[in-house]
C-alpha positions as CSV (number, residue, x, y, z in Angstrom):
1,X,-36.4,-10.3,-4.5
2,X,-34.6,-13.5,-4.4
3,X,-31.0,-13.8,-2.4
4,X,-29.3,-14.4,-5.8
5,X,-31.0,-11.2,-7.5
6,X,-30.6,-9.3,-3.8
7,X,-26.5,-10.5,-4.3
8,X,-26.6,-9.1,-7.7
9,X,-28.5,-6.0,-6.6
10,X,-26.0,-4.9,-4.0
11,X,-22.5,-5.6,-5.7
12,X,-24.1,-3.3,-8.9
13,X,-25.2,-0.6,-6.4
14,X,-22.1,-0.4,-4.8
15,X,-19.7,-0.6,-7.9
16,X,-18.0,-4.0,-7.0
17,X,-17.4,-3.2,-3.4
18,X,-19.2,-4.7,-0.8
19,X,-19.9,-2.5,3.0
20,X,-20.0,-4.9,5.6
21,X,-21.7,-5.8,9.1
22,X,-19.2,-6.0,12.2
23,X,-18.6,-9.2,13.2
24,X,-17.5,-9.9,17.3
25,X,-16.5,-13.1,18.7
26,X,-16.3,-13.8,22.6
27,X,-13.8,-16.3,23.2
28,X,-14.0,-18.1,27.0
29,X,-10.1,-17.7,28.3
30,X,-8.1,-14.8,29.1
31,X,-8.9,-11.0,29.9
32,X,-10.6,-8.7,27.1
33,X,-8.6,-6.0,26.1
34,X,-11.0,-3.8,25.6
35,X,-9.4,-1.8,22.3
36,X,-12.3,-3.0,19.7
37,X,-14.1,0.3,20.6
38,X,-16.9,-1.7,21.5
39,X,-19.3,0.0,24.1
40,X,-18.6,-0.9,27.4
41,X,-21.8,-2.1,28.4
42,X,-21.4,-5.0,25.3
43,X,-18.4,-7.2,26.2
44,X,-20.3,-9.8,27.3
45,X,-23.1,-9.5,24.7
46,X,-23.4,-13.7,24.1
47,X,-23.3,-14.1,28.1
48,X,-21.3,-14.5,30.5
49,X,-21.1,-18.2,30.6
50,X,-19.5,-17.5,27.0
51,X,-16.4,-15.3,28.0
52,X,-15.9,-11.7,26.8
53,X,-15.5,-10.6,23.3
54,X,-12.1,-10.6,22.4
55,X,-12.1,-10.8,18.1
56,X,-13.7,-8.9,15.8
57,X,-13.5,-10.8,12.0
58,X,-13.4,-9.2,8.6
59,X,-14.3,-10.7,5.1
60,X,-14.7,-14.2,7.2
61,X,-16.6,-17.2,5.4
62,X,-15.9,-19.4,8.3
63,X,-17.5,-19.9,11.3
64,X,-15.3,-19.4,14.6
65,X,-14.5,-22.6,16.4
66,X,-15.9,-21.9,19.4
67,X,-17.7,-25.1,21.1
68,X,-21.2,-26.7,21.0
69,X,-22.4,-23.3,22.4
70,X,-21.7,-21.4,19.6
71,X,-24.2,-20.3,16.7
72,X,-23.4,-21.7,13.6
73,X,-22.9,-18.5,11.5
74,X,-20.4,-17.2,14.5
75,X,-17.6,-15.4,13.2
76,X,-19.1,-15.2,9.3
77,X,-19.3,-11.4,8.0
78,X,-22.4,-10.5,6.5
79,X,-23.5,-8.0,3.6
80,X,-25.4,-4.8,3.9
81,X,-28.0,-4.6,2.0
82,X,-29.1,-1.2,3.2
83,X,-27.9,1.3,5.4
84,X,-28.7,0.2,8.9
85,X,-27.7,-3.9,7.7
86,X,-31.5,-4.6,8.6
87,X,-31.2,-6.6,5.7
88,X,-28.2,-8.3,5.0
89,X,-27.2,-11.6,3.5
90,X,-23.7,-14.0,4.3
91,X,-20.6,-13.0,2.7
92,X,-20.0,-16.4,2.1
93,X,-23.4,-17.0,-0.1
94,X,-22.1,-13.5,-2.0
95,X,-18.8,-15.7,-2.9
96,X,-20.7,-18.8,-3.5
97,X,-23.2,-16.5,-5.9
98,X,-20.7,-14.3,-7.8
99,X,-17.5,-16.6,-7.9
100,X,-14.6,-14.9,-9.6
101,X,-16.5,-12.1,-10.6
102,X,-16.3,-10.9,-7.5
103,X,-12.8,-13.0,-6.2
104,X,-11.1,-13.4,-9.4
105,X,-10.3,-16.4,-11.8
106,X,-7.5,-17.3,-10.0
107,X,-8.5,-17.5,-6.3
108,X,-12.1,-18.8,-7.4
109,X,-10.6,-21.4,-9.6
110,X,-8.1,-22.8,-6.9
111,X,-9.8,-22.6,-3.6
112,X,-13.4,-22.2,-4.7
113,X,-14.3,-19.9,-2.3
114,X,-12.3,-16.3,-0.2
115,X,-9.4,-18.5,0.9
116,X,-8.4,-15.9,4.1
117,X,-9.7,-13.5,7.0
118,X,-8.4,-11.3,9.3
119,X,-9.1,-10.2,12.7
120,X,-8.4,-7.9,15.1
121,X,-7.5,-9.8,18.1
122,X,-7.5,-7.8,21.3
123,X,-6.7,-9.2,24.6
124,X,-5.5,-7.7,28.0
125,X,-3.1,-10.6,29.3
126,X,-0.5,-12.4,27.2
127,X,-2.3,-15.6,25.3
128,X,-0.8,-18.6,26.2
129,X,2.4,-20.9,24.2
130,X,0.4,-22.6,21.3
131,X,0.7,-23.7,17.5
132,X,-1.3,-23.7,14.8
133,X,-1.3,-27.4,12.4
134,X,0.1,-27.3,9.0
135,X,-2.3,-28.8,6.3
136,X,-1.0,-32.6,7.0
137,X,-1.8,-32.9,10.6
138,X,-5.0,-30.6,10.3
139,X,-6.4,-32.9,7.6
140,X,-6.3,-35.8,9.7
141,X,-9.0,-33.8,12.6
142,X,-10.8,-32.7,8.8
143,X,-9.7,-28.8,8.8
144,X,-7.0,-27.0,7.4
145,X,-3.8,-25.9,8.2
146,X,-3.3,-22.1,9.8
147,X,0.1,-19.9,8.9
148,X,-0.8,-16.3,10.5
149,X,0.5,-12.5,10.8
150,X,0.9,-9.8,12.8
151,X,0.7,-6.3,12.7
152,X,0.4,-3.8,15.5
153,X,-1.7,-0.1,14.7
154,X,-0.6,2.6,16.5
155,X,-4.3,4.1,15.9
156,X,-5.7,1.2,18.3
157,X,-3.3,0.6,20.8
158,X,-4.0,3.2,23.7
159,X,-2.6,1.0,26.0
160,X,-0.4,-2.2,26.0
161,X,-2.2,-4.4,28.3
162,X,-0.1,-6.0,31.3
163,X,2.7,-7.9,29.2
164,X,3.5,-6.2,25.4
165,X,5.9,-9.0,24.5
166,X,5.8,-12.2,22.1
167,X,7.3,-15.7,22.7
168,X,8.3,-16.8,19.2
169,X,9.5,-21.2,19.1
170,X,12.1,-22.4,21.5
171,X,15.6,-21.0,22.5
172,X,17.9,-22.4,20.1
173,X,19.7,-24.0,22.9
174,X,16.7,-26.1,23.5
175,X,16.3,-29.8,23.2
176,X,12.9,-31.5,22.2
177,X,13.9,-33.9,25.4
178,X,12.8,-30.7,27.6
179,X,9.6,-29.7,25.8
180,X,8.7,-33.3,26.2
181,X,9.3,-33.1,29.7
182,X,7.6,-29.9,30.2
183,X,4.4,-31.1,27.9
184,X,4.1,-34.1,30.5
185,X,3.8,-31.8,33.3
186,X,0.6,-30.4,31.5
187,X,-2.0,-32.3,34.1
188,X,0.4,-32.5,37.1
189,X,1.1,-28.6,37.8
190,X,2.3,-25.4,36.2
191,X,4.8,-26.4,33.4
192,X,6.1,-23.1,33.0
193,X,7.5,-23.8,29.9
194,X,7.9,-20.5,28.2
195,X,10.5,-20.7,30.5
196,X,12.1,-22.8,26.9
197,X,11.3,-19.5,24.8
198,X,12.1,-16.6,23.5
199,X,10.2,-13.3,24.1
200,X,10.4,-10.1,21.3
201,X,9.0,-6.6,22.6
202,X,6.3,-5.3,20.5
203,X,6.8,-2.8,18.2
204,X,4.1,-0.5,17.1
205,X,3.8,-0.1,13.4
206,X,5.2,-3.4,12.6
207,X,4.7,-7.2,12.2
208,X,5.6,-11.2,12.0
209,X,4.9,-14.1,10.2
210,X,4.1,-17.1,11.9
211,X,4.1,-20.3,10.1
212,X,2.0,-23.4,10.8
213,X,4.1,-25.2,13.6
214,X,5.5,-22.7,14.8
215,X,4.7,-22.2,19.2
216,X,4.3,-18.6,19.9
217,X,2.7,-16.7,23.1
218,X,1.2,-13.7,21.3
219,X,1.7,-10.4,23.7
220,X,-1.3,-7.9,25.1
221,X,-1.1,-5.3,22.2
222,X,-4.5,-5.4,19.7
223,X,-3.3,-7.1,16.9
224,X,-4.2,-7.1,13.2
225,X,-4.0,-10.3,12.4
226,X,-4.4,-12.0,8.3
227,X,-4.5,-15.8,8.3
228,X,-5.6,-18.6,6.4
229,X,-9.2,-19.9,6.6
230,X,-9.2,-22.0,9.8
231,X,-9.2,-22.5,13.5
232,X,-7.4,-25.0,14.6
233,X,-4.2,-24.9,17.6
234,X,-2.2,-27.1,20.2
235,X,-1.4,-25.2,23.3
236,X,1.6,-25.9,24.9
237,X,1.3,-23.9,28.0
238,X,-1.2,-25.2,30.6
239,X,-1.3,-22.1,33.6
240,X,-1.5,-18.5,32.0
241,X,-1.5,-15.4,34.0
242,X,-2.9,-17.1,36.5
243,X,-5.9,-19.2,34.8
244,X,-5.3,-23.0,34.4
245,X,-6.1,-24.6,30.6
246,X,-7.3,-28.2,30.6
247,X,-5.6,-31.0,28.6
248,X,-8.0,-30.5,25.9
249,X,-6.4,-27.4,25.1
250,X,-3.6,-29.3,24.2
251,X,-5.0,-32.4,22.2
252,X,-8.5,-30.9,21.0
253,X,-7.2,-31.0,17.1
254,X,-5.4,-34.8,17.6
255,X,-7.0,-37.6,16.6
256,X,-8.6,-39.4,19.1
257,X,-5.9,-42.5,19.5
258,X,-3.1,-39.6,18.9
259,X,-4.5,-37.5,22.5
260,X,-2.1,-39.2,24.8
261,X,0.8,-39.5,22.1
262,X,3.4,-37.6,23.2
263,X,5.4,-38.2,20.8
264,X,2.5,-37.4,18.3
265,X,1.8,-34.4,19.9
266,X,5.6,-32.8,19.8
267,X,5.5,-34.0,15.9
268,X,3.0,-30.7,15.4
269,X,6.2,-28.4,15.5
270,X,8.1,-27.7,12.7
271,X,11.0,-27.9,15.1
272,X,13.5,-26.5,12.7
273,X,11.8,-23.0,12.8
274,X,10.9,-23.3,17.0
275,X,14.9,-23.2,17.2
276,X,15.7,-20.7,14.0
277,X,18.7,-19.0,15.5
278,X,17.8,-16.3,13.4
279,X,13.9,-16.3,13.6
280,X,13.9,-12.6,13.7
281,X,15.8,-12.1,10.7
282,X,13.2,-14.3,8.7
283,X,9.7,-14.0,9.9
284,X,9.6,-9.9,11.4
285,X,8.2,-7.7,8.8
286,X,8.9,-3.9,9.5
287,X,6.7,-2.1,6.6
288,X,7.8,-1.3,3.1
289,X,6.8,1.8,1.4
290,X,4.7,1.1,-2.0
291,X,6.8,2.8,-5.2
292,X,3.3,4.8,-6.4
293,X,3.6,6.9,-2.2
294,X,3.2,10.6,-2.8
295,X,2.0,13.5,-0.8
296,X,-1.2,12.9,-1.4
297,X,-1.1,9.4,0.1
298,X,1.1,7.0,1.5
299,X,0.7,2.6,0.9
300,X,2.9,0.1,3.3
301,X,3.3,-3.5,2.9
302,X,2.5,-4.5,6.4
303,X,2.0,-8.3,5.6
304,X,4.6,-9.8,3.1
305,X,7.1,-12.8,2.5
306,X,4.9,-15.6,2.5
307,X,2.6,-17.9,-0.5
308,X,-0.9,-17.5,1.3
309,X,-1.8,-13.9,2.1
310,X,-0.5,-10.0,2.2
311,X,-1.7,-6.9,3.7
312,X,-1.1,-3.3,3.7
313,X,-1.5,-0.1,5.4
314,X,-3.3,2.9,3.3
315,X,-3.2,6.0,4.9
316,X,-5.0,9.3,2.4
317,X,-3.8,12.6,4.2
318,X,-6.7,15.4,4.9
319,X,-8.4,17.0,2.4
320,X,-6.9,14.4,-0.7
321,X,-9.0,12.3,-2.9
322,X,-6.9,9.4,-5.0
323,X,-7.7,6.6,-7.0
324,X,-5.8,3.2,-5.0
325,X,-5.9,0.4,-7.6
326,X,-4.7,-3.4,-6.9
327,X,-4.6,-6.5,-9.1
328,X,-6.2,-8.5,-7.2
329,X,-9.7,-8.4,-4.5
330,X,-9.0,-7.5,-0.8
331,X,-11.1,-6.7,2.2
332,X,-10.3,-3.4,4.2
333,X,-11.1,-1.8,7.5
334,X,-11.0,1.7,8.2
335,X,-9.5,2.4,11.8
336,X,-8.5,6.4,11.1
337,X,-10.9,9.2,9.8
338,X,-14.0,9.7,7.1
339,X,-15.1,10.0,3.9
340,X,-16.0,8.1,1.0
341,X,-14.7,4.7,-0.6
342,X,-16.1,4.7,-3.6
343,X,-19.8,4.9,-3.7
344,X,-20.0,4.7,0.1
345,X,-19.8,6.8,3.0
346,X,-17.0,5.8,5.5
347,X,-16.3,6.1,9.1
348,X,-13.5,4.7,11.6
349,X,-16.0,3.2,14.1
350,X,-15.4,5.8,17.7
351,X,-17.9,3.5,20.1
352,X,-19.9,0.8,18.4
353,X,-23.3,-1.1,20.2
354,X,-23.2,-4.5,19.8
355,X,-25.2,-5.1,16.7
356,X,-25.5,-1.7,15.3
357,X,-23.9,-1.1,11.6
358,X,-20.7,0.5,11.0
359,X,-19.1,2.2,7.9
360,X,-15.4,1.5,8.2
361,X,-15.8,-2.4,6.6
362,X,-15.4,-2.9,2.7
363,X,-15.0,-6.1,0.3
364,X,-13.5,-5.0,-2.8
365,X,-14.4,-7.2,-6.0
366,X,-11.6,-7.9,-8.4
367,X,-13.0,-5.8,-11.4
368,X,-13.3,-2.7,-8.4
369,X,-9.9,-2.9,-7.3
370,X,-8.5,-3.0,-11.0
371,X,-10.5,-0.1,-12.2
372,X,-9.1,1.7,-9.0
373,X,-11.2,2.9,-6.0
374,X,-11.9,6.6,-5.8
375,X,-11.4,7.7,-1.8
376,X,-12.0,10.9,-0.6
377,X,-10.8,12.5,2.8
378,X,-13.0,14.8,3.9
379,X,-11.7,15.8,6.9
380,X,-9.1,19.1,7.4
381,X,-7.3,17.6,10.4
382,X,-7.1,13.7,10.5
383,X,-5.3,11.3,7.7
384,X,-8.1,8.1,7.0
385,X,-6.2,4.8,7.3
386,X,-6.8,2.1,5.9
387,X,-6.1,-1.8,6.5
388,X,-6.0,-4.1,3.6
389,X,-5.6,-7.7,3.4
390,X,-5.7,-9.9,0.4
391,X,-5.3,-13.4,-1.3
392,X,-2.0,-15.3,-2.3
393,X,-2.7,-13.9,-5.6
394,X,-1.3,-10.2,-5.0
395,X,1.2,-10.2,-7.8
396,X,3.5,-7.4,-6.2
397,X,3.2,-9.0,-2.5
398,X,7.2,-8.5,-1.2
């Protein structure tokens, strides 16, 4: 069977919807957290000299920026195309194959391709004071810009880690004559310079926005986290629970005559949101309770207020089956329960081997997700809850 006819083959057996492979990515700073339920014995699955794995990536068709050592398809989420994933084929080629059938018109006709990911992002310590470039200055390194969200699931957050806070910008008190001075300090010693900041406890059950420019220290809860298709930062903070980050850290996505611009490298902040008096007011995002909510079922906009991406929180009590329809494609993660989604059996992953299959990851075509997708709890006791992120192209996004 060809990969085309095998792409075809798989989205007609499965209704429109898609069961994916899990997808982990070490990363080589910090302190795992240790919340993916990942086994144990696995952490350090692509070696030690690669750093624990930290990330695990839904409906990616991007590779993880993660230095020479990386494999090229790091990152990307796969297809089943059997039970046990034995044989399995890119997401990405499935987009590439089936176009808007499978993402719609819209999407497909604007960004050619699944323009967004998500991730859960799990790490022990606090991550250290960076940005993410808007479109403009990413261009110039040839990637895109990265706006991001948070939201925090009770269901995976046994513990907090060491330090369950956010820095969000810069006190509004703060001048860009102090960053400066703190950012020259990066080679010389610690810079301390969240000491400029602002931190927010973490609230389980809620979220943030975070938009391109914006410096922010995320906190040590797992986070789920929807974004834009890319991987590109400037960290700001050069000593980090005790680990030092190189200078690289801070220049990597400059241009090479930019690196020892200072005044370039301050010019990455949107400086006017670092110093929002009111950030709080206009970037958290407590959940909103979907109008169609009934006994059988309850649907939360977790992710909302922004033009690139929105998520939600599905949660089908025990014993209910419902039909959950949406306008537009989205991928989904189960983290609570079992059943079936659709045609296909699904499980919250309890204790995963590296490299084994799951049943708790789904694409959803944009035909499937109009037609509605038929979910059955099955268990007496638990509720199955669902994560959802989609597209800009949600038309009832918040």
């Amino acid at each position: 069977m060809s990969d085309l006819a095998k792409i075809w083959e798989t989205y007609e057996r499965g209704k429109g919807i898609f069961r994916l492979a899990p997808v982990f990515v070490p990363r080589r700073f910090a302190q795992a957290g240790k919340r993916l339920r990942l086994h144990p014995d696995d952490y350090y699955a692509y070696g030690a000299a690669r750093g624990s794995i930290k990330e695990r990536w839904f409906s990616s068709v991007i590779p993880a920026m993660n230095g020479p050592q990386a494999k090229p398809d790091e990152g990307m989420s796969y297809v089943a195309a059997n039970d046990d994933a034995s044989d399995k084929f890119l997401f990405r080629d499935a987009v590439e194959a089936l176009g808007p059938v499978i993402i719609g018109e819209t999407l497909h006709a604007k960004y050619g391709t699944w323009p967004m990911y998500s991730k859960f992002f799990d790490y022990e310590t606090p991550l250290f004071h960076h940005l993410h470039l808007d479109e403009a200055s990413a261009q110039l390194v040839g990637r895109m810009g990265k706006p991001e969200a948070y939201y925090f699931p009770p269901q995976l957050n046994n513990h907090p880690g060491v330090f369950p806070a956010t820095y969000f910008g810069y006190d509004p008190d703060t001048t860009i004559e102090q960053v400066r001075e703190r950012l020259l300090q990066f080679e010389s010693g610690d810079n301390r310079i969240t000491e400029l900041s602002r931190a927010y406890r973490i609230e389980l059950g809620t979220g943030w926005y975070t938009p391109p420019g914006v410096v922010h220290a995320p906190g040590s809860y797992l986070t789920y986290e929807p974004q834009w298709n890319s991987d590109v930062n400037s960290v700001h903070e050069n000593v980090v629970w005790g680990e030092v980050y190189p200078y690289e850290f801070l220049t990597e996505n400059c241009p090479e005559p930019e690196k020892r611009n200072i005044d370039y490298i301050l010019g990455l902040m949107d400086w006017e949101k670092n110093v929002d008096p009111h950030y709080k007011k206009h970037y958290f995002r407590p959940p909103i309770v979907c109008a169609h909510s009934d006994e059988r079922h309850t649907e939360k906009w977790i992710t909302y207020g922004n033009e690139y991406f929105g998520a939600k929180e599905l949660t089908v009590q025990p014993g209910q089956t419902v039909v959950v329809k949406d306008p537009a494609a989205y991928g989904t993660i189960l983290i609570q329960g079992h059943g079936t989604f659709g045609v296909h059996e699904a499980e919250a992953a309890v204790m995963l081997r590296f490299g084994q299959m799951s049943g708790d990851e789904f694409f959803v075509g944009e035909a499937a997700a109009q037609e509605g997708v038929t979910i059955v709890n099955r268990s007496k006791w638990e509720p199955m809850v669902f994560l959802k992120h989609f597209g800009p192209n949600h038309p009832d996004m918040p």
